[in-house]
C-alpha positions as CSV (number, residue, x, y, z in Angstrom):
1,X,71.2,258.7,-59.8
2,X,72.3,261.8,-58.1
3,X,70.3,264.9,-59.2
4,X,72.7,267.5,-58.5
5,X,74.5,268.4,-61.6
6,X,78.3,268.9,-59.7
7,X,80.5,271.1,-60.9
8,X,83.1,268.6,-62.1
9,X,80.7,267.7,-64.5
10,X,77.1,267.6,-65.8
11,X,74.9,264.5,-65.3
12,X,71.8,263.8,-67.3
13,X,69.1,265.2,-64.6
14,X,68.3,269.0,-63.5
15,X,69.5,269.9,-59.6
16,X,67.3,269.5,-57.4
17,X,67.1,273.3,-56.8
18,X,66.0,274.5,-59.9
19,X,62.5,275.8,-60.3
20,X,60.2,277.8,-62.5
21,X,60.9,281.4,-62.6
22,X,58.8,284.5,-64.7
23,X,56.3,283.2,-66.5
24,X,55.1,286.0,-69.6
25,X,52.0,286.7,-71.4
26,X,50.7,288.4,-74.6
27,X,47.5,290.6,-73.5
28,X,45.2,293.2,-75.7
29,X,44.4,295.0,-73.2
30,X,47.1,295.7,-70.1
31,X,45.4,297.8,-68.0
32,X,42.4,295.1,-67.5
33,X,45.2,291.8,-67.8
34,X,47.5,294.1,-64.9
35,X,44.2,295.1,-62.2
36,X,43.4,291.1,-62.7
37,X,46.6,289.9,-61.7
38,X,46.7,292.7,-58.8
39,X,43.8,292.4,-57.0
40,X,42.3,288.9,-57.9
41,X,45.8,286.7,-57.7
42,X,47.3,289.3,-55.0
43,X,50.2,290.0,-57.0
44,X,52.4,293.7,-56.5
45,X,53.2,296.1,-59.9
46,X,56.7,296.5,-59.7
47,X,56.8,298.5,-62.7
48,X,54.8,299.6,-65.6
49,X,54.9,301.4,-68.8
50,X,52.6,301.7,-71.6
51,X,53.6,298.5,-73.6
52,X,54.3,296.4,-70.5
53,X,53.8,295.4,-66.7
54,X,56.2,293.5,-63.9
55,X,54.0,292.3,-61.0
56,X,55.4,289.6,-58.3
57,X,56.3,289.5,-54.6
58,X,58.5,291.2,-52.6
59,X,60.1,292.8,-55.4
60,X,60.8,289.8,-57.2
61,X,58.8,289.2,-60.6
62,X,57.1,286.7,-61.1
63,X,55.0,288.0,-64.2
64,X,55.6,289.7,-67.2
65,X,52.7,291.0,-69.2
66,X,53.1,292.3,-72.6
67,X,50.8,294.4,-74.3
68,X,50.0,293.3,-78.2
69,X,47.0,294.1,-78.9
70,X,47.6,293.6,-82.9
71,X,48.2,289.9,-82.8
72,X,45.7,287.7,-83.5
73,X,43.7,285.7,-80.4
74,X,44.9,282.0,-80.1
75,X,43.5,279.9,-82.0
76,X,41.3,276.8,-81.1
77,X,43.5,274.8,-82.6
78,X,47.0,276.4,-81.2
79,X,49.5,275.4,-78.3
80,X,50.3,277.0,-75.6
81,X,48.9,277.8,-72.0
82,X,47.1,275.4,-69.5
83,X,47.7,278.1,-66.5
84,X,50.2,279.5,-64.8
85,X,50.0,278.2,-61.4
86,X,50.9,280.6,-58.8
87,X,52.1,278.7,-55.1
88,X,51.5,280.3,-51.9
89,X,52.6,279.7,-48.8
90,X,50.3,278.5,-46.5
91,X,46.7,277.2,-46.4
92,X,45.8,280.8,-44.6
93,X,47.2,281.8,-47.8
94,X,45.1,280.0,-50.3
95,X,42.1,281.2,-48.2
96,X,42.8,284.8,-48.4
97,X,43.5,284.3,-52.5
98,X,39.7,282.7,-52.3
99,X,38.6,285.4,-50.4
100,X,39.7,287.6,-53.5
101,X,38.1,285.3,-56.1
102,X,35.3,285.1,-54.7
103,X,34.8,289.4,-54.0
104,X,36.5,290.3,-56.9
105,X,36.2,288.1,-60.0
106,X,34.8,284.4,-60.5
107,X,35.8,280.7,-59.2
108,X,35.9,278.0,-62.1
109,X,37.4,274.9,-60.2
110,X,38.9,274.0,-56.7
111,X,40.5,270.4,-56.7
112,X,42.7,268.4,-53.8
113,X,46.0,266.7,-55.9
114,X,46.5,264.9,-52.8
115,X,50.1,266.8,-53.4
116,X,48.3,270.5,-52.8
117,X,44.8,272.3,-52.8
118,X,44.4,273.8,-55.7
119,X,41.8,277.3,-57.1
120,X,41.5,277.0,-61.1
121,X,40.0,280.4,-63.1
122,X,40.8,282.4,-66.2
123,X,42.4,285.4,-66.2
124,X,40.1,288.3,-68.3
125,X,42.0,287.0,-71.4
126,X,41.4,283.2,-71.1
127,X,44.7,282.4,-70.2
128,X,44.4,279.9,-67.5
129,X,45.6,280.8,-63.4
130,X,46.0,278.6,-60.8
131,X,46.9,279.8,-57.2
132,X,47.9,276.5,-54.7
133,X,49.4,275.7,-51.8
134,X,51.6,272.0,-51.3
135,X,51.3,270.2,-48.2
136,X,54.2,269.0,-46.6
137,X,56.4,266.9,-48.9
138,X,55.9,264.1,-46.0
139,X,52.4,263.9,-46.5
140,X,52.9,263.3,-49.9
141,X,51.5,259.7,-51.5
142,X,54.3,257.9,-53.0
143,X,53.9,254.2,-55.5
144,X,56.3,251.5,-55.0
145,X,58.6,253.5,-57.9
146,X,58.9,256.2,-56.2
147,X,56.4,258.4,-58.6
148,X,54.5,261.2,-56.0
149,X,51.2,259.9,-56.4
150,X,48.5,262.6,-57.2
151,X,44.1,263.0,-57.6
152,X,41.8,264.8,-58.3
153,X,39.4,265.0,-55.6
154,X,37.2,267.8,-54.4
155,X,38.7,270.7,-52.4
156,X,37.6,271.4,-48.6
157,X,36.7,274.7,-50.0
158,X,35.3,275.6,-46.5
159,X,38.1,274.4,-44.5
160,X,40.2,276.6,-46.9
161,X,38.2,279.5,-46.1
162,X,38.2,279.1,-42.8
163,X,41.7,278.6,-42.6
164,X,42.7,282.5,-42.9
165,X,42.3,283.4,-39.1
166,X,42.6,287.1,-38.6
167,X,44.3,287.9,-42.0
168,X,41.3,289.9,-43.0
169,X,42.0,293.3,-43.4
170,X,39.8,296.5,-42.7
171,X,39.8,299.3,-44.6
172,X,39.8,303.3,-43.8
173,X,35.6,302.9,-44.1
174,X,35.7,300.1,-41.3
175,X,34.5,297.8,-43.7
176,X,36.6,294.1,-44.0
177,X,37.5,292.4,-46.9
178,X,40.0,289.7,-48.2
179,X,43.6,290.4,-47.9
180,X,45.2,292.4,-50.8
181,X,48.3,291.1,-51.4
182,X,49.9,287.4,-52.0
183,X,51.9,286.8,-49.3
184,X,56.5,286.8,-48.8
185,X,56.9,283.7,-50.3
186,X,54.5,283.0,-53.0
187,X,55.9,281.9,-56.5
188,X,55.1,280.4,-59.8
189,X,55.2,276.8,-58.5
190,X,55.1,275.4,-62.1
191,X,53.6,276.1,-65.4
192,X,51.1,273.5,-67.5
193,X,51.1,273.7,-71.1
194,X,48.7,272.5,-74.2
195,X,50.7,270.7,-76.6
196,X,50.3,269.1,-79.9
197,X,52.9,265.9,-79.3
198,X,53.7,264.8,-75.4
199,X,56.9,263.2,-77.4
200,X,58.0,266.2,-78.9
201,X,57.1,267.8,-75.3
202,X,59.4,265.2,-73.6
203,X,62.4,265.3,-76.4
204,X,62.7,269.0,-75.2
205,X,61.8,269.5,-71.4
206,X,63.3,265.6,-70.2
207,X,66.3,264.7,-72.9
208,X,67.1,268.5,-73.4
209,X,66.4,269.9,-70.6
210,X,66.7,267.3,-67.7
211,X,63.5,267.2,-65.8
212,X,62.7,263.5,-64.5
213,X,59.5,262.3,-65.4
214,X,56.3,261.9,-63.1
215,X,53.3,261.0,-63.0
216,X,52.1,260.3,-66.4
217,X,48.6,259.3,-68.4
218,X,47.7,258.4,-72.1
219,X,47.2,262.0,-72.4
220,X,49.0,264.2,-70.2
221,X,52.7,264.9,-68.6
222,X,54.2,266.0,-64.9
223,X,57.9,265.9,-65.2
224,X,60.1,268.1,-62.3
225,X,63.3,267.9,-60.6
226,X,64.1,267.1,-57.2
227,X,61.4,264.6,-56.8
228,X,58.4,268.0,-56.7
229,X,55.4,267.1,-57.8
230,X,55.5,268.7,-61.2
231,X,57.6,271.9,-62.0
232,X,56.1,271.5,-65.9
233,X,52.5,269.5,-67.1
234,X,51.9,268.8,-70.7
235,X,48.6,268.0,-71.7
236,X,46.6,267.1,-75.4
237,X,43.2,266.7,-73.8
238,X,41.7,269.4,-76.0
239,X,43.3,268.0,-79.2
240,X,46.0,270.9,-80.1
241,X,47.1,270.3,-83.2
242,X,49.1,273.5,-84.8
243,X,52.1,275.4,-82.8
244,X,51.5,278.5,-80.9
245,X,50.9,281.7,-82.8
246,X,48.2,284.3,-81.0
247,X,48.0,285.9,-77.8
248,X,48.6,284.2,-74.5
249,X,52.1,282.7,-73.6
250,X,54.8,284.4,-75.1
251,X,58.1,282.5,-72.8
252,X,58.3,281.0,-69.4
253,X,61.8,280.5,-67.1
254,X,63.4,278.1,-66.2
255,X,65.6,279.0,-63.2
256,X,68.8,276.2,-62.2
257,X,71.1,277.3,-59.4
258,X,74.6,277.4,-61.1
259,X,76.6,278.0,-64.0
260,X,77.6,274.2,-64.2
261,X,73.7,273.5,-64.4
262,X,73.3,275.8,-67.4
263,X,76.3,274.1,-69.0
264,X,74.7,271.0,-68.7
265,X,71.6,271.7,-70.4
266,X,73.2,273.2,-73.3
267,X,75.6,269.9,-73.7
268,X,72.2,267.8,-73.5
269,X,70.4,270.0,-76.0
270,X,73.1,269.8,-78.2
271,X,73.2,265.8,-77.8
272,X,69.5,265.5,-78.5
273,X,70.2,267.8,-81.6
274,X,73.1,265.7,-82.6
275,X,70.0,263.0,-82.9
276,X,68.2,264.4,-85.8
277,X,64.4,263.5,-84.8
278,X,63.9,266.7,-82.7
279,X,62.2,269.7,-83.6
280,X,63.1,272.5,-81.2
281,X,65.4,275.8,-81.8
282,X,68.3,277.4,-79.2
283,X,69.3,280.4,-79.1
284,X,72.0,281.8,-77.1
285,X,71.4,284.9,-74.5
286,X,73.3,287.2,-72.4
287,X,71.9,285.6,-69.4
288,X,71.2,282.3,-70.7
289,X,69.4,279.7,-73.1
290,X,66.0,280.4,-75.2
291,X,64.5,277.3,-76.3
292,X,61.3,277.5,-79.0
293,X,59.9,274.0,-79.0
294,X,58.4,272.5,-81.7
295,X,54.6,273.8,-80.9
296,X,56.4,277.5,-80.7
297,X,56.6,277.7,-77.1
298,X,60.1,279.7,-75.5
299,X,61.6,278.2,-72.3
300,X,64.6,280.3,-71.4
301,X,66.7,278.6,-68.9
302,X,69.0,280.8,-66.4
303,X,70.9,280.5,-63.7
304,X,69.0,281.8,-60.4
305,X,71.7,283.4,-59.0
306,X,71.6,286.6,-61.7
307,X,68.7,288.8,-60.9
308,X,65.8,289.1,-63.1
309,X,65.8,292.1,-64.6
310,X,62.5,294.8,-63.9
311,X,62.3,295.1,-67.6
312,X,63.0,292.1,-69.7
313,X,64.4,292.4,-72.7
């Protein structure tokens, strides 16, 4: 099946070009959540006022982080956030964002997916980060149905480190220390979420939505388009049983590349509506789609040609 949605007319898959875009959190405390995200993951503040902070690359957000400091913490029991999983560039590029971790903050996993290498920690909030980098897409293991194969395997975590070369910098003291800034080119390569049902996950994100299905377990989810690894993961390994309701995630993006795409995920939502066994809510935006699935968790979905604005709304 082609996975290009043409713009004659939708098909039932997402194009191949569509990826995640800002990912948002609910913090307490901003200033702590913001220095995090700027000098542990490497990311720039592109703008910032007292209730809320823009960082990315390159002028582009990536993150949004709102401050709300009077709702509640989330719940053991509540859906929502895995981690965000921030891609960079290059295998220099991973090394220079362990560098940072390992100065600046603290290291809570490394894996190899086969797919990527891969740095797991929390941000000072619990809300799950990952920063990776994907090998080339011809490296990548592949079953006889075409799934990308993925592991988890231990991390060369010194052959990452050594991989930076010269992109140590040195300060005005003379003193060297890891690079301070994520690279041109780093993004949020996908997002993995905690969910109470991976049916209810898959009524939204694969018949709403579009995204093809993965690589899958008796507990977990990778669904993506254009035959990626995983632009989305769903998990229940911790046993979520209630929707979202405290801090931590408050919407992610989901960016396809044309107005024909977008169209086509509102005709499938409202086909999977039509159904009667789903659970999920759509609301209508100026620059696209907000979908609230049924653990509470919003998805908007936009075209990526419209620019994402410095201050959401």
């Amino acid at each position: 099946m082609d996975t290009d949605a043409s713009p004659d007319g939708p098909d039932d898959r997402l194009p191949a070009e569509t990826q995640i875009g800002r990912a948002a959190l609910r913090v307490a405390d901003l200033d702590e959540t913001a220095a995090f995200y700027r000098d542990v993951v490497g990311l720039a503040v592109l703008d910032r006022d007292a209730d809320r902070a823009i960082l990315g690359v390159d002028g582009t957000a990536l993150l949004v982080l709102e401050r709300d400091p009077d709702r509640p913490e989330r719940g053991r029991t509540d859906a929502g956030l895995f981690h965000t999983a921030f891609r960079v560039p290059s295998r220099a590029a991973l090394g220079e964002a362990l560098a940072r971790v390992r100065d600046r903050w603290r290291l809570d996993g490394a894996s190899d997916h086969l797919v990527s290498e891969a740095l797991y920690l929390d941000d000072p909030e619990g809300n799950g980060v990952e920063i990776y980098r994907d090998r080339p897409r011809e490296e990548w293991p592949v079953d006889d149905d075409g799934t990308v194969r993925m592991a988890t395997e231990p991390l060369d975590v010194q052959g990452v480190a050594g991989a930076t070369g010269d992109s140590d910098r040195v300060d005005a003291a003379g003193d060297s220390g890891p690079a301070d800034r994520a690279p041109s080119g780093t993004d949020v390569g996908h997002v993995h979420l905690e969910v109470t049902s991976l049916s209810a996950f898959e009524a939204v994100y694969v018949d709403g939505l579009g995204f093809e299905v993965g690589m899958t377990g008796p507990d977990v989810r990778f669904v993506a388009a254009g035959g990626y690894h995983h632009h989305l993961g769903a998990n229940t390994w911790q046993g979520r049983t209630t929707p979202a309701a405290g801090r931590g995630l408050a919407w992610f993006e989901v960016e396809v590349p044309h107005s024909a795409a977008l169209d086509a995920v509102r005709q499938r939502l409202d086909a999977a509506a039509a159904e009667g066994d789903t659970d999920f809510a759509v609301d209508e935006r100026e620059e696209g789609i907000a979908v609230t699935d049924a653990d509470g968790i919003e998805v908007r979905v936009r075209t990526s040609g419209s620019s994402r604005p410095a201050i959401p709304e």
